[in-house]
C-alpha positions in Angstrom: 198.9 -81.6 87.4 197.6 -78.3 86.5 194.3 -76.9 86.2 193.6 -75.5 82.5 190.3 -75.0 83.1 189.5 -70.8 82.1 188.3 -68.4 85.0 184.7 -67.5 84.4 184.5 -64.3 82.1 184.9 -61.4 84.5 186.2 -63.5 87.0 189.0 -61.6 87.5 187.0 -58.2 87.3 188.1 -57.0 90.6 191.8 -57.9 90.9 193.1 -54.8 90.0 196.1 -55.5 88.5 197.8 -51.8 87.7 197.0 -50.9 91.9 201.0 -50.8 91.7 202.0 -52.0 95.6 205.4 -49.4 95.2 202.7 -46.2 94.1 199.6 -47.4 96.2 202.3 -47.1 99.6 200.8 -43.5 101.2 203.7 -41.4 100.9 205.1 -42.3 97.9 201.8 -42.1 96.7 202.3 -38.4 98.1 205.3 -37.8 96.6 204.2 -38.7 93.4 200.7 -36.8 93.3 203.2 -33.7 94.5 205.6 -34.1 91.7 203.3 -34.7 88.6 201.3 -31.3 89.8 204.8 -29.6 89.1 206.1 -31.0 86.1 209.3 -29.0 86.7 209.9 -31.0 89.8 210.5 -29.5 93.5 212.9 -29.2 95.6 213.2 -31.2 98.9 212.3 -29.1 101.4 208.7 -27.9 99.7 208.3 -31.8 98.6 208.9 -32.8 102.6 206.0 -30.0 103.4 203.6 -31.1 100.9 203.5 -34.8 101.5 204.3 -34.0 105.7 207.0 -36.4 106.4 210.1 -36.2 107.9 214.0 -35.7 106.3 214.2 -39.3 106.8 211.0 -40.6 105.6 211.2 -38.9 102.6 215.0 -39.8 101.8 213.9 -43.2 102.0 210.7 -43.5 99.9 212.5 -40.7 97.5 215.4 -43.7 97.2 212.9 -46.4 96.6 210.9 -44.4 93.9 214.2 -43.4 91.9 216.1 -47.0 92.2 212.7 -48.1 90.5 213.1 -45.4 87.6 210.0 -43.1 88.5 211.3 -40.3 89.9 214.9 -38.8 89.7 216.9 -36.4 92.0 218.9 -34.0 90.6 221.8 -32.3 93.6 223.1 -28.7 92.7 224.0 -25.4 93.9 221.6 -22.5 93.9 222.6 -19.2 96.0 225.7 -20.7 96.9 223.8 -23.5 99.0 223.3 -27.4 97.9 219.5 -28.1 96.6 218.0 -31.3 96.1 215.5 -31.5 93.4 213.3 -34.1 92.6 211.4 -34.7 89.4 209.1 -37.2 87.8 211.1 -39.7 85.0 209.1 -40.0 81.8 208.4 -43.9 82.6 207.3 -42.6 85.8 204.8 -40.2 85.0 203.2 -43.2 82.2 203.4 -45.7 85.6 201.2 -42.8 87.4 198.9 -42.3 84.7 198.4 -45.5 84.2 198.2 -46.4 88.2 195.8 -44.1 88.5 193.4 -44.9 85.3 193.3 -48.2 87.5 192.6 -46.6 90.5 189.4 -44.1 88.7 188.3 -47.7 87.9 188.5 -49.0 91.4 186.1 -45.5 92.6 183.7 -46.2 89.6 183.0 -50.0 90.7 182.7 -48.6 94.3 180.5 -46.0 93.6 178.1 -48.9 91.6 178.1 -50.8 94.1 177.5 -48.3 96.9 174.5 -46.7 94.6 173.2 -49.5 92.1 170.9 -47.9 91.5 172.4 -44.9 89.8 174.4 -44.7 86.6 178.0 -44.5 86.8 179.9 -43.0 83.8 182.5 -45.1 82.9 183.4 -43.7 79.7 185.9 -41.4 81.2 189.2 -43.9 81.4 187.9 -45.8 78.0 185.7 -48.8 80.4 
């Protein structure tokens, strides 16, 4: 038998929903921050500096962000050498957005909490 009784009203205050688990992962979190700051993408080598990872590392959680539609890779030739570059999707720059709305929300209960006293604005992400 199930329970129907309703969660208290704010029970659920603090869950957090939109703290995606495949964006809140530190590199791709990286990656992403890195590719919606240059909207026409970057290539691989200047993506592997920003975010500091390896080849590998960032082949791997490049893979996982483009199998889930958020980012997309695009191979070509430039100077008569391959280039790999890798760009935000539309849908992924709205998951982003929207990820990090969640998050502003996450640093303006924290900050309440850590300063009750003082007001925090919350009027900035429509809370």
């Amino acid at each position: 038998m199930g329970n129907s009784r309703k969660p208290p009203v704010g029970a659920s205050k603090y869950a957090y929903e939109g703290l995606d688990r495949l964006i809140h992962e530190r590199a791709r979190l990286s990656v992403l921050t890195s590719l919606a700051v240059h909207e026409k993408g970057l290539c691989f080598g200047d993506l592997k500096r920003l975010c500091a990872l390896t080849d590998g590392n960032l082949s791997r959680h490049v893979q996982i962000l483009q199998t889930a539609g958020l980012v997309e890779v695009i191979k070509r030739i430039e100077n008569n050498r391959p280039q790999t570059l890798c760009r935000l999707t539309a849908s992924g720059r709205r998951r982003y957005a929207h990820y990090l709305e969640v998050l502003e929300q996450v640093v303006r209960d924290a900050a309440g909490a850590a300063h009750p006293g003082r007001r925090v604005v919350s009027e900035a992400v429509g809370g």
